[in-house]
Residue, then its C-alpha position, 0 to 999 in steps of 0.5 A: x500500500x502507498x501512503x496516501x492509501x494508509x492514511x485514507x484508512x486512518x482518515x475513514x476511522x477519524x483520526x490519524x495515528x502519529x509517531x509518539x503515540x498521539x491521534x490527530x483528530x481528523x475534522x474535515x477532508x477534501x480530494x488533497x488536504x486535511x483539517x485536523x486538531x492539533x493542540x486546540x487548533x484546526x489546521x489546513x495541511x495537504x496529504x502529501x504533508x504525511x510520512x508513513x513508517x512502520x513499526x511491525x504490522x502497524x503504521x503510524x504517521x509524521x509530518x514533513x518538517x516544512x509543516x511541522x514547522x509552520x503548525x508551530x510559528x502560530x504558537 
């Protein structure tokens, strides 16, 4: 499976399971991006934005640092 297959799964459930063993409440979708709640806020980041790594038979998901980073400057 291709990373945009995993997180369209993850995106079905309603949230999105991230490296360091938190969820990403999944609020809105279009055809290229996501709004989610990311500490108390909603953010707008395009499905390419997302990494997929596997641990055992499990995926969990990063965010590219680009956008990690702009995520953080609204702080």
């Amino acid at each position: 499976m291709t990373t945009l297959e995993l997180l369209e799964n993850e995106i079905k459930s309603g949230s999105i399971c991230m490296k360091g063993n938190f969820f990403l409440d999944v609020e809105k979708t279009t055809e290229k991006a996501i709004n989610f709640q990311y500490y108390g806020k909603l953010h707008w980041l395009p499905k390419s934005a997302f990494i997929a790594e596997q641990y055992g038979d499990m995926y969990v998901f990063s965010i590219k640092s680009f956008f990690a980073k702009q995520i953080m400057n609204k702080f």
